[in-house]
Wavefront OBJ file of the C-alpha trace (Angstrom):
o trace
v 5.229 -0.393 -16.948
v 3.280 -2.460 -14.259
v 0.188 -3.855 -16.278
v -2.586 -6.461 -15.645
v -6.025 -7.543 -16.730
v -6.943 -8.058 -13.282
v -10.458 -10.148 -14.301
v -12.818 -8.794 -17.078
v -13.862 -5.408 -17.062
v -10.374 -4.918 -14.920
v -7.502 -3.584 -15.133
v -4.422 -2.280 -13.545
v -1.914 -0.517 -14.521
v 1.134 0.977 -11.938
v -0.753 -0.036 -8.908
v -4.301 1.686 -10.010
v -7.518 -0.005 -11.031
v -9.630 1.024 -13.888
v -12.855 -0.319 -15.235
v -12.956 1.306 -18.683
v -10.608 1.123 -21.815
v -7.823 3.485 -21.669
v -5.171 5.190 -23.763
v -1.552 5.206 -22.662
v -0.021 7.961 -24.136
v 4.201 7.841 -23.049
v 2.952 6.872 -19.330
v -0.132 8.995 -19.622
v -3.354 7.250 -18.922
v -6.305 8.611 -19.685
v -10.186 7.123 -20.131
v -10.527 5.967 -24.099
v -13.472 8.206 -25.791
v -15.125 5.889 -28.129
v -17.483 8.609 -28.812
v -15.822 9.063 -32.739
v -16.553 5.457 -33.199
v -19.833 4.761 -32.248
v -21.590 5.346 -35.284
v -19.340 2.129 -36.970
v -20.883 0.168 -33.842
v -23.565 -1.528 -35.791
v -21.374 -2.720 -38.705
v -18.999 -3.845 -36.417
v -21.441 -5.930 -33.765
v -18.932 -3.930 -31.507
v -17.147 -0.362 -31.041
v -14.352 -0.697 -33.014
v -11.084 1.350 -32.883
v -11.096 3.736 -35.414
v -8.662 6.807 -36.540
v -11.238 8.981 -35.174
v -10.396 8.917 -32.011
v -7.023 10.485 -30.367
v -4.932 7.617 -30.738
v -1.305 7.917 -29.171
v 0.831 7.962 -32.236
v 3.574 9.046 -29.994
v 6.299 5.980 -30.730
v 7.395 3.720 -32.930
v 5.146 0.841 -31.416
v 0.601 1.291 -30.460
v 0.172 -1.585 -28.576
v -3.740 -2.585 -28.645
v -5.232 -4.523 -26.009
v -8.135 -5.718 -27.503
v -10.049 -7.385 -24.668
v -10.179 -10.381 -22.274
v -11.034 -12.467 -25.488
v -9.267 -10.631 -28.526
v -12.503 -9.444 -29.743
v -12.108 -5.306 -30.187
v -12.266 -4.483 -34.262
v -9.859 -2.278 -35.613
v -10.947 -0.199 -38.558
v -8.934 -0.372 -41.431
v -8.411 3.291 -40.780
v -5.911 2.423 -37.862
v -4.249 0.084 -40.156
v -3.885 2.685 -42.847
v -2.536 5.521 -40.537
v -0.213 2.926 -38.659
v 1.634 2.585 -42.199
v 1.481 6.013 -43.263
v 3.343 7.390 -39.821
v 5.593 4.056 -40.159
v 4.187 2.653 -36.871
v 3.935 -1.185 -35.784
v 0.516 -1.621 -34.856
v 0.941 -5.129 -32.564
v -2.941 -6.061 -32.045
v -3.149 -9.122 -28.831
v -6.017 -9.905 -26.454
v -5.343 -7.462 -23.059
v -3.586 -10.065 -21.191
v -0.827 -10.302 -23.324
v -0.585 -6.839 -24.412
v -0.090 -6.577 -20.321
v 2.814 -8.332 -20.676
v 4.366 -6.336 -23.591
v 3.884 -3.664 -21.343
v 6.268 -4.806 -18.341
v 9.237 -5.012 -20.477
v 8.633 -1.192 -21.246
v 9.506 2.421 -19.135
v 6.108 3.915 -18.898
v 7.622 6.930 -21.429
v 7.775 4.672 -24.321
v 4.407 3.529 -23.895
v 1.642 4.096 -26.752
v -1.186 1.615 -26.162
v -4.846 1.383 -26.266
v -6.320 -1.545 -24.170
v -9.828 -2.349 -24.339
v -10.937 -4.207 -20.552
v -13.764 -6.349 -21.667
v -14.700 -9.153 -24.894
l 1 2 3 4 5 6 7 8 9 10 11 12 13 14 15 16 17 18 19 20 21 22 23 24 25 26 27 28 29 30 31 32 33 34 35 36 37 38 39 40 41 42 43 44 45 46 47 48 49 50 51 52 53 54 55 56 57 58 59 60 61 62 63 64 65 66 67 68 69 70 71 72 73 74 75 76 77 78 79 80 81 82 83 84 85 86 87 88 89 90 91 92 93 94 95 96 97 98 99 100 101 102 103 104 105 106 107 108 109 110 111 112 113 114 115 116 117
């Protein structure tokens, strides 16, 4: 799958920009809700990724992008549901979960990339 942080707050994936965080669900992309995880925004100094929201548990790999400078939280809730459904959770700033990307048919990819920090 074509993927690039194109500059902060940027990204593109198969040709088409977006300027919000998205979820990649086997070469579905949608908009990210954070709604679920807003109220752990102000322990976090940031709105974390949390099990609340619909995360695409779809493969054996969630790839999550998290940001231009690696600094999206995940709740330990991710971390815990990642083990029980025997998923590798592989965590990397956008860019280079951009990169993991290419290597990948757009069906076997489960990510959640975060375009900013």
């Amino acid at each position: 799958m074509q993927a690039r942080l194109v500059a902060f707050g940027e990204l593109e994936l198969e040709g088409e920009r977006y300027r919000r965080d998205v979820v990649i669900d086997g070469g579905r992309v949608r908009e990210r809700k954070k709604g679920p995880s807003r109220p752990l925004r102000d322990r976090y100094g940031h709105t974390p990724l949390t099990a609340a929201e619909r995360i695409p548990w779809g493969g054996r790999t969630l790839i999550v992008g998290t940001g231009a400078d690696g600094a999206l939280p995940i709740a330990p809730d991710v971390l815990a549901e990642a083990r029980r459904r025997g998923v590798e959770l592989r965590a990397l700033p956008t860019a280079d979960a951009c990169r993991l990307l290419a290597a990948l048919e757009p069906r076997e990819v489960h990510a959640v990339l975060h375009v900013t920090c």
